[in-house]
N, CA, C and O atoms as a GROMACS GRO file, in nm:
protein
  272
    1UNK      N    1   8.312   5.008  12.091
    1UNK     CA    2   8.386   5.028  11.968
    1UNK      C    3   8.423   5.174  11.954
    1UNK      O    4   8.351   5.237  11.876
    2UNK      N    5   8.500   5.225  12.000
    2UNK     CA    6   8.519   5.341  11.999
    2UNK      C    7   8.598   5.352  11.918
    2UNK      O    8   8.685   5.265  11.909
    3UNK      N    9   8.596   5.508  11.789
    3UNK     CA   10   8.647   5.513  11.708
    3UNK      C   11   8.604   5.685  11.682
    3UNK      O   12   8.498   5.740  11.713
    4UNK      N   13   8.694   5.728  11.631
    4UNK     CA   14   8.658   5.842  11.600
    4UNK      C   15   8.629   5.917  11.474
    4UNK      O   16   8.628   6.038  11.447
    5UNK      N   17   8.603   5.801  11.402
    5UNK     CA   18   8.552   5.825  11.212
    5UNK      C   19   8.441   5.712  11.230
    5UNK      O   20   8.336   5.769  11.202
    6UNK      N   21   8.413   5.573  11.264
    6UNK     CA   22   8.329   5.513  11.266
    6UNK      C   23   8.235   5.484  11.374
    6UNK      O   24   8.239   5.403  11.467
    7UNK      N   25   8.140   5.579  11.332
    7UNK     CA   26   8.021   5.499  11.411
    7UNK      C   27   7.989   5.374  11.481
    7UNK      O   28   8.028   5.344  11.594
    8UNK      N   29   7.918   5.306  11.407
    8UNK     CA   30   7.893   5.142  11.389
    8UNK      C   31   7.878   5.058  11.230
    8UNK      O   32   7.852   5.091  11.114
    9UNK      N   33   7.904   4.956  11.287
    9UNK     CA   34   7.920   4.866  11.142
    9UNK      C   35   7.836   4.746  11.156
    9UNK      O   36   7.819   4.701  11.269
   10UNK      N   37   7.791   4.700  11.071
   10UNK     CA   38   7.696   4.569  11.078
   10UNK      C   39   7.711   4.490  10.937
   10UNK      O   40   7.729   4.542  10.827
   11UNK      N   41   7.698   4.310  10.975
   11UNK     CA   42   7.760   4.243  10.890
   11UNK      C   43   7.657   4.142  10.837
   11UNK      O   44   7.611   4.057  10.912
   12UNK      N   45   7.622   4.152  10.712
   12UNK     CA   46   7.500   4.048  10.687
   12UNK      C   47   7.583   3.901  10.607
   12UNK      O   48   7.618   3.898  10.490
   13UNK      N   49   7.598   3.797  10.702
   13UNK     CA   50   7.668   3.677  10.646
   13UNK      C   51   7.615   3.667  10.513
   13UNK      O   52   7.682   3.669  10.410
   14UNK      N   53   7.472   3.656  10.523
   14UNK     CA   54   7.395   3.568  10.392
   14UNK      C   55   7.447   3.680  10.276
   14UNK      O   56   7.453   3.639  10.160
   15UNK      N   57   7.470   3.768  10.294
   15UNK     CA   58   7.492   3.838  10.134
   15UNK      C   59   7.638   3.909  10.158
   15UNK      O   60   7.692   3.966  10.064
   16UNK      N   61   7.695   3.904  10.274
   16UNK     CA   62   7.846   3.951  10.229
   16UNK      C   63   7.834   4.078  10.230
   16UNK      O   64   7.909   4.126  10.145
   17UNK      N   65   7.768   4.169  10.294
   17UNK     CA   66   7.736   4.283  10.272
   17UNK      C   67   7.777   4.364  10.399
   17UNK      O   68   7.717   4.322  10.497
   18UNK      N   69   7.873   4.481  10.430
   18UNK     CA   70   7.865   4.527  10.540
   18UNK      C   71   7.827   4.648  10.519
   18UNK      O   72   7.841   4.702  10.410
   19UNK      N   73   7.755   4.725  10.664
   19UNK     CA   74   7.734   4.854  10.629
   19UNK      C   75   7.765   4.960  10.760
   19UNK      O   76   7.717   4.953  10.873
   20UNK      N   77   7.870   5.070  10.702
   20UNK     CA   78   7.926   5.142  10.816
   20UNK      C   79   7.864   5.241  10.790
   20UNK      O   80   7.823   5.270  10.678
   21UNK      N   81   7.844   5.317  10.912
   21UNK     CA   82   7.799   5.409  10.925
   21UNK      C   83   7.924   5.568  10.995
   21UNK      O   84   8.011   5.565  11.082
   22UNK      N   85   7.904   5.614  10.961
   22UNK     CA   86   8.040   5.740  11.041
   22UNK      C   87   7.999   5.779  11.109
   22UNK      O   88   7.882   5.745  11.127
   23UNK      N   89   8.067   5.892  11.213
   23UNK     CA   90   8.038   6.007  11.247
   23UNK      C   91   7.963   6.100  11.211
   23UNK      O   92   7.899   6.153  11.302
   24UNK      N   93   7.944   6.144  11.088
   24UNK     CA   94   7.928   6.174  11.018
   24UNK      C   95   7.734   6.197  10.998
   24UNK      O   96   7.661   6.291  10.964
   25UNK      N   97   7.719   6.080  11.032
   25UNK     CA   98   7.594   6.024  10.977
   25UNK      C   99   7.541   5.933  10.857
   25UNK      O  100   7.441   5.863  10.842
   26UNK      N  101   7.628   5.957  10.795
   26UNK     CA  102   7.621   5.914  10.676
   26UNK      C  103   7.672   5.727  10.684
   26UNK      O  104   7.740   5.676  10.773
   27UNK      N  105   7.618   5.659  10.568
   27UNK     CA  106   7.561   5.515  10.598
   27UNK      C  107   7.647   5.482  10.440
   27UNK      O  108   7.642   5.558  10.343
   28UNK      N  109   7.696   5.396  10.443
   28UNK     CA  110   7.748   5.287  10.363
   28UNK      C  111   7.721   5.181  10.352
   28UNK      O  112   7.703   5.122  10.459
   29UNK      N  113   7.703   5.090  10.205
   29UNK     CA  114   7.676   4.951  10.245
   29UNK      C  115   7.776   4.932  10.167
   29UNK      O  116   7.780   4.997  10.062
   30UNK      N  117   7.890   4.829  10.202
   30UNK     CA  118   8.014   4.762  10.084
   30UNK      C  119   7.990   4.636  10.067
   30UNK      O  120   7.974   4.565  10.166
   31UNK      N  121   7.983   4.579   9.930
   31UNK     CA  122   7.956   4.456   9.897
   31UNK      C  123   8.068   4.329   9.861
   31UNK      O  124   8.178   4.356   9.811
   32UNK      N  125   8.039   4.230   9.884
   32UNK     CA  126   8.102   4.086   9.903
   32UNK      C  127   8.216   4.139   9.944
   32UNK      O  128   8.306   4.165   9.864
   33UNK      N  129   8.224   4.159  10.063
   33UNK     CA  130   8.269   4.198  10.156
   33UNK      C  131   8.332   4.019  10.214
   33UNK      O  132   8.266   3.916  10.204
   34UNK      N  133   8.422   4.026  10.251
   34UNK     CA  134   8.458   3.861  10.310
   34UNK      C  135   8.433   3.836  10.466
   34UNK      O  136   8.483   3.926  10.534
   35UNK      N  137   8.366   3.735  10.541
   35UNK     CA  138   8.412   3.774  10.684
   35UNK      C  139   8.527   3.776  10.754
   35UNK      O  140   8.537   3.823  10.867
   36UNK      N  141   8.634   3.715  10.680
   36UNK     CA  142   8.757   3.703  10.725
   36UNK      C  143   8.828   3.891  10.765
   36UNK      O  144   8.858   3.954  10.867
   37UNK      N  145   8.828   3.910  10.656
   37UNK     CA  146   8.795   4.083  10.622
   37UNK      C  147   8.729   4.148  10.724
   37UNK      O  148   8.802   4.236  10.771
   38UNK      N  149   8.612   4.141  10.782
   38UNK     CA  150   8.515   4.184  10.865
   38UNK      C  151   8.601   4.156  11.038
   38UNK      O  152   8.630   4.241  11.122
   39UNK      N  153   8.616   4.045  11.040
   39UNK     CA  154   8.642   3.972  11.137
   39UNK      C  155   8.780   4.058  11.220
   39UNK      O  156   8.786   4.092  11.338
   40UNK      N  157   8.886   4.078  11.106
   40UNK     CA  158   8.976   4.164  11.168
   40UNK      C  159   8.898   4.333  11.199
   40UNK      O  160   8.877   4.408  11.294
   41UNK      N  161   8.874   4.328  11.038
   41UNK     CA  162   8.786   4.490  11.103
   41UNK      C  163   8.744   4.516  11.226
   41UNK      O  164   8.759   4.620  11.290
   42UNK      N  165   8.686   4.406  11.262
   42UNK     CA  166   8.612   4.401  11.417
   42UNK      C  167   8.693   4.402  11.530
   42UNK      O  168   8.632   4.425  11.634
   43UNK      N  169   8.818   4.384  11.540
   43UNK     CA  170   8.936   4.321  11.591
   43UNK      C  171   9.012   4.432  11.653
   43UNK      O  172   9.043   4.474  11.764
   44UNK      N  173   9.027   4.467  11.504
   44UNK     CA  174   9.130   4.614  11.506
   44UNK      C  175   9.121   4.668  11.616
   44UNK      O  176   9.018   4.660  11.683
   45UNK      N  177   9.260   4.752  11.668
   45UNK     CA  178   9.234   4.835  11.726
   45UNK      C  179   9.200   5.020  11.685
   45UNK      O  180   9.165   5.119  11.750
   46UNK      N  181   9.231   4.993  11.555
   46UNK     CA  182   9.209   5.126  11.506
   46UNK      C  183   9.100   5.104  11.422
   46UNK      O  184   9.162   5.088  11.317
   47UNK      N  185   8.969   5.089  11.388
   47UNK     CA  186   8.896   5.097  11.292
   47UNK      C  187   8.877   5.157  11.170
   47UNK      O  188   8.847   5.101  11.065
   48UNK      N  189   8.900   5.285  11.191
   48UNK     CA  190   8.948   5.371  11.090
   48UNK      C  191   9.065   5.353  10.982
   48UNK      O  192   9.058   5.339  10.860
   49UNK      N  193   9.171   5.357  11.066
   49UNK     CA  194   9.280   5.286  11.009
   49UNK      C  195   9.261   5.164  10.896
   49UNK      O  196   9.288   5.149  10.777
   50UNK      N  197   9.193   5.078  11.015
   50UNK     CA  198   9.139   4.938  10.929
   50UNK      C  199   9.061   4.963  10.796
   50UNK      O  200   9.068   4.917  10.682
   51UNK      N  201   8.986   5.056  10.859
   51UNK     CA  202   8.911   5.082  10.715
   51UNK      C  203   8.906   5.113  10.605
   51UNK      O  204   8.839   5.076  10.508
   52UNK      N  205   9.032   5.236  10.632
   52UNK     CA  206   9.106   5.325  10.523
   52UNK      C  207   9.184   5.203  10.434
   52UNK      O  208   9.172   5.192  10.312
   53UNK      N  209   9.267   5.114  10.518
   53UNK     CA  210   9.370   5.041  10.440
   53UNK      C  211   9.292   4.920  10.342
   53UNK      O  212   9.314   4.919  10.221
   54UNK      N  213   9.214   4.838  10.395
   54UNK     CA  214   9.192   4.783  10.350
   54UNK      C  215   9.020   4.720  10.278
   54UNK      O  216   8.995   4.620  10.211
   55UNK      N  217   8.922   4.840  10.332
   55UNK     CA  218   8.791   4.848  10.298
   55UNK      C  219   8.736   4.949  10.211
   55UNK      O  220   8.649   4.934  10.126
   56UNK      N  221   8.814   5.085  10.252
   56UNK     CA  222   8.725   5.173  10.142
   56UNK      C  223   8.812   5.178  10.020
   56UNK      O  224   8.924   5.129  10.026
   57UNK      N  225   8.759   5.243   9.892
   57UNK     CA  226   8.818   5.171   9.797
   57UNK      C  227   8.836   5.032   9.719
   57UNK      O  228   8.868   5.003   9.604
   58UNK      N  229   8.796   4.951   9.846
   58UNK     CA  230   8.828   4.784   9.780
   58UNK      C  231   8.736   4.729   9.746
   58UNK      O  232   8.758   4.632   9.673
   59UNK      N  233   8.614   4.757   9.774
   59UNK     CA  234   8.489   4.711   9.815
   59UNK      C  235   8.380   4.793   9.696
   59UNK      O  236   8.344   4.901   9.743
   60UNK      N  237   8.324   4.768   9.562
   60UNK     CA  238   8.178   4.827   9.566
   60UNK      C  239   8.100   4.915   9.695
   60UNK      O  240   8.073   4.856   9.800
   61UNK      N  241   8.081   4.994   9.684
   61UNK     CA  242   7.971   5.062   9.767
   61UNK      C  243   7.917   5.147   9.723
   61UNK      O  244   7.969   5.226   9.643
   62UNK      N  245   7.746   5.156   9.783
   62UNK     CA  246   7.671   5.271   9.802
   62UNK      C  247   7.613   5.323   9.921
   62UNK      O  248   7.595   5.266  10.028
   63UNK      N  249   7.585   5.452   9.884
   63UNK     CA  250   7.579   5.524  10.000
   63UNK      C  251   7.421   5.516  10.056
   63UNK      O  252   7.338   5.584   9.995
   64UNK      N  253   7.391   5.457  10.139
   64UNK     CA  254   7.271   5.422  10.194
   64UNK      C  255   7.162   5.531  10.213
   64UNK      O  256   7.189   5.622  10.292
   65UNK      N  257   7.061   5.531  10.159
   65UNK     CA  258   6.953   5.632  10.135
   65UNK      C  259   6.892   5.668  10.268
   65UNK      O  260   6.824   5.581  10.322
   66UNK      N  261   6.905   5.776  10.323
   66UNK     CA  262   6.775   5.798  10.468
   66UNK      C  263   6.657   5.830  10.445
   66UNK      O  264   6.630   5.910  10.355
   67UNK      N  265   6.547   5.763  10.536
   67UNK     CA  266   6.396   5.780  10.478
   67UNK      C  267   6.416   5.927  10.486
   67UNK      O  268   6.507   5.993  10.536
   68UNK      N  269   6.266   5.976  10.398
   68UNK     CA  270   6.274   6.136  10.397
   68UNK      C  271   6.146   6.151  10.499
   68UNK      O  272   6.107   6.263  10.533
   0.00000   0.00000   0.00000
């Protein structure tokens, strides 16, 4: 998955929940999230792109806490 703003992403069916992670380091979880939604995300060839247009912004999110 190469991308050059996203890390990795992971998709929890049972709660609709995805959570990207960046470059960055930094961790997101976006909620009821659809898999249909996900499914292209995954697809894309631009992830970023994908993400910008139609995930961030659209979606509830918080920014995922790192243990200390």
């Amino acid at each position: 998955m190469p991308s050059s703003v996203i890390d990795t992403f992971d998709y929890n069916d049972d709660q609709a929940q995805l959570t990207v992670t960046f470059v960055s380091g930094r961790t997101y979880r976006y909620f009821l999230v659809p898999p249909d939604c996900v499914a292209r995300f995954a697809a894309a060839e631009s992830k970023g792109g994908y993400f910008n247009k139609y995930i961030r912004d659209k979606y509830l999110c918080r920014e995922v806490t790192r243990a200390a």
